[in-house]
C-alpha positions as CSV (number, residue, x, y, z in Angstrom):
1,X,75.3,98.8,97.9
2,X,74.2,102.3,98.6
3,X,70.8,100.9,100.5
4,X,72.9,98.8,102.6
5,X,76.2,100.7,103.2
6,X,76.1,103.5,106.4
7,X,78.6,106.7,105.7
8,X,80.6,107.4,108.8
9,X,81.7,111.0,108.9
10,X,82.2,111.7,112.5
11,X,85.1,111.1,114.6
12,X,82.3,109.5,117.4
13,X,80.4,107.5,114.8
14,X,84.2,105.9,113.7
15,X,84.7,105.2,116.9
16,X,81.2,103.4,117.5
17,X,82.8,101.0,114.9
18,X,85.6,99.6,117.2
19,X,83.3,98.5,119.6
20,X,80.6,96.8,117.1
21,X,80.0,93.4,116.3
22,X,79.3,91.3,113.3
23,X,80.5,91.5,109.8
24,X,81.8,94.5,108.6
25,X,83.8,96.3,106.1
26,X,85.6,99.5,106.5
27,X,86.8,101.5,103.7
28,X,89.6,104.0,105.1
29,X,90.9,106.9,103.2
30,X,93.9,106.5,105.0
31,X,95.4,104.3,102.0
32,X,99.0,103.9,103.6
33,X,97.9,103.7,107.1
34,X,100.1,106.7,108.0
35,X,97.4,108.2,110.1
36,X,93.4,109.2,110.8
37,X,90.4,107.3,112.1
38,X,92.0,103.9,110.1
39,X,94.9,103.4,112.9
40,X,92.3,103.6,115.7
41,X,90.6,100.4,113.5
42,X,94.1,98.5,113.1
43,X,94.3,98.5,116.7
44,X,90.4,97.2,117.3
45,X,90.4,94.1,114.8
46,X,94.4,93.6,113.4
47,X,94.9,91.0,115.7
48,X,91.9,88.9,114.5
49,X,92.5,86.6,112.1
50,X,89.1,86.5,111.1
51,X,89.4,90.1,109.6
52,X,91.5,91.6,106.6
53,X,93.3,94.3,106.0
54,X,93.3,95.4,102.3
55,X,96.2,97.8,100.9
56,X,94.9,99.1,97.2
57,X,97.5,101.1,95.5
58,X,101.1,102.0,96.1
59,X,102.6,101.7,99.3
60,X,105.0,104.2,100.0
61,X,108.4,103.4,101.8
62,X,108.4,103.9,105.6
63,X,104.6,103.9,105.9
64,X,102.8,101.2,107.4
65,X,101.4,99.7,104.9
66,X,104.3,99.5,103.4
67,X,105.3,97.6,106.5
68,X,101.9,95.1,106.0
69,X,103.1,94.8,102.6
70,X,106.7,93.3,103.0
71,X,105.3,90.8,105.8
72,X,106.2,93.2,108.8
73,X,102.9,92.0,111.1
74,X,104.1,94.4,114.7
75,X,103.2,97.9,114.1
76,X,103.9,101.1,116.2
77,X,100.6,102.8,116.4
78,X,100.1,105.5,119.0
79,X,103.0,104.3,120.8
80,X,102.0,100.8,121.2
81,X,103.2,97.6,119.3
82,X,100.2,96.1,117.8
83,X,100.4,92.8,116.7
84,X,98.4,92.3,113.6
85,X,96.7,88.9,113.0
86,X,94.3,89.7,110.2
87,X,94.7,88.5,106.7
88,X,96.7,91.1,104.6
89,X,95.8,91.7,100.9
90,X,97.3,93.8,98.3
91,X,95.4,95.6,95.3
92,X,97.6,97.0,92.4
93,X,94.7,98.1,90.2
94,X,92.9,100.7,92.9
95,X,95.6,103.4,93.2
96,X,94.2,106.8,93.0
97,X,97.6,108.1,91.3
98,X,98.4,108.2,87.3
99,X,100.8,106.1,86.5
100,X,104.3,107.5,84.4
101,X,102.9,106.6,81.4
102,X,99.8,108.4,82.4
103,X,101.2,111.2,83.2
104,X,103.7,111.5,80.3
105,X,100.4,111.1,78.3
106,X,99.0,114.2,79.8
107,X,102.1,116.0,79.5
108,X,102.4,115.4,75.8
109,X,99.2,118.1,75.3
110,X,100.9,121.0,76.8
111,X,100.9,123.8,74.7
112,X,104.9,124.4,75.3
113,X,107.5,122.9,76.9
114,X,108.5,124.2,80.1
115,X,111.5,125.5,81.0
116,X,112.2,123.2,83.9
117,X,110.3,120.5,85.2
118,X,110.3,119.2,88.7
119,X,109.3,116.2,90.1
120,X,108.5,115.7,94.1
121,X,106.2,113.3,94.4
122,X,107.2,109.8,94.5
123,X,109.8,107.0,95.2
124,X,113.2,107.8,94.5
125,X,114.1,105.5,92.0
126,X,110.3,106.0,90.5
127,X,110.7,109.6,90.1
128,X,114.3,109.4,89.0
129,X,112.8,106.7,85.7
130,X,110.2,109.3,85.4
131,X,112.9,112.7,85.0
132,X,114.8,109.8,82.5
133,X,111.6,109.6,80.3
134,X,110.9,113.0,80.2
135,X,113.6,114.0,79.1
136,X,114.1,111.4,76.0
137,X,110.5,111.2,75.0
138,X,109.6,114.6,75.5
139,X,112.9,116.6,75.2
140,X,112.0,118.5,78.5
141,X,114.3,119.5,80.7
142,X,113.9,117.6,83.8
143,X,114.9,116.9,87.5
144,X,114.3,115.1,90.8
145,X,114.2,117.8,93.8
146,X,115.4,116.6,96.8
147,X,114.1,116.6,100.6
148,X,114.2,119.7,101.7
149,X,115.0,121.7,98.8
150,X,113.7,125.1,98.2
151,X,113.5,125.8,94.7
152,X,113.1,129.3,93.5
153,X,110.7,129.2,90.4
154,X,111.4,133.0,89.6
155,X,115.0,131.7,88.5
156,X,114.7,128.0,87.6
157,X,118.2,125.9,87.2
């Protein structure tokens, strides 16, 4: 792969793509389409049905590919509705994230409990399961902050 993959890593040489012809395949880092170099592709070769768009991992809510995900095939991108033709595909197995029982794994190593633990990463409902689990498989004392919050760690509640 590496003798016949090219690296892009300028903004000019991205955009040299959306103008090329021929196969290709573009790996974004832009997982959730919420913004980068990946958008400026969705608008050169979404509307082909010849091409593919490929969504590995989770897909938050309100992102994009979130959108691609539950069949939504108009998307607002730089103040334009782009139709989007292309195939779309969804990999579960590919998500950069631990998963809860992952991360309760890791937890179950630490050295003490802690006096509070926060989560603020993640789906609502997700995160909510996860303060749940904590709390009966670990014993920890757990909770879901909420948007906006400002927590003061000096004097956890």
């Amino acid at each position: 792969m590496y003798s016949r993959a090219r690296f892009v890593r300028s903004v000019e040489q991205s955009m040299a793509l959306n103008v090329g012809t021929g196969p290709m395949v573009i790996i974004s880092a832009a997982g959730m389409l919420t913004g980068g170099r990946v958008l400026h592709h969705l608008m050169a070769f979404g509307s082909n049905p010849n091409n593919a768009i490929v969504l590995s991992g989770f897909q938050a809510g309100g992102t994009r590919g979130a959108d691609l995900q539950a069949g939504e095939r108009t998307l607002r991108i730089f103040g334009q509705e782009v139709e989007i033709k292309a195939q779309v595909h969804q990999i579960h197995s590919m998500s950069a994230h631990a998963d809860a029982d992952g991360l309760l794994e890791w937890m179950r190593h630490a050295k003490k409990k802690p006096t509070m633990t926060y989560l603020v990463h993640g789906e609502e409902h997700a995160a909510d399961r996860l303060r749940f689990r904590l709390e009966h498989e670990l014993g920890w004392p757990a909770r879901v902050a909420q948007h906006g919050e400002t927590i003061d760690l000096a004097n956890p509640r």
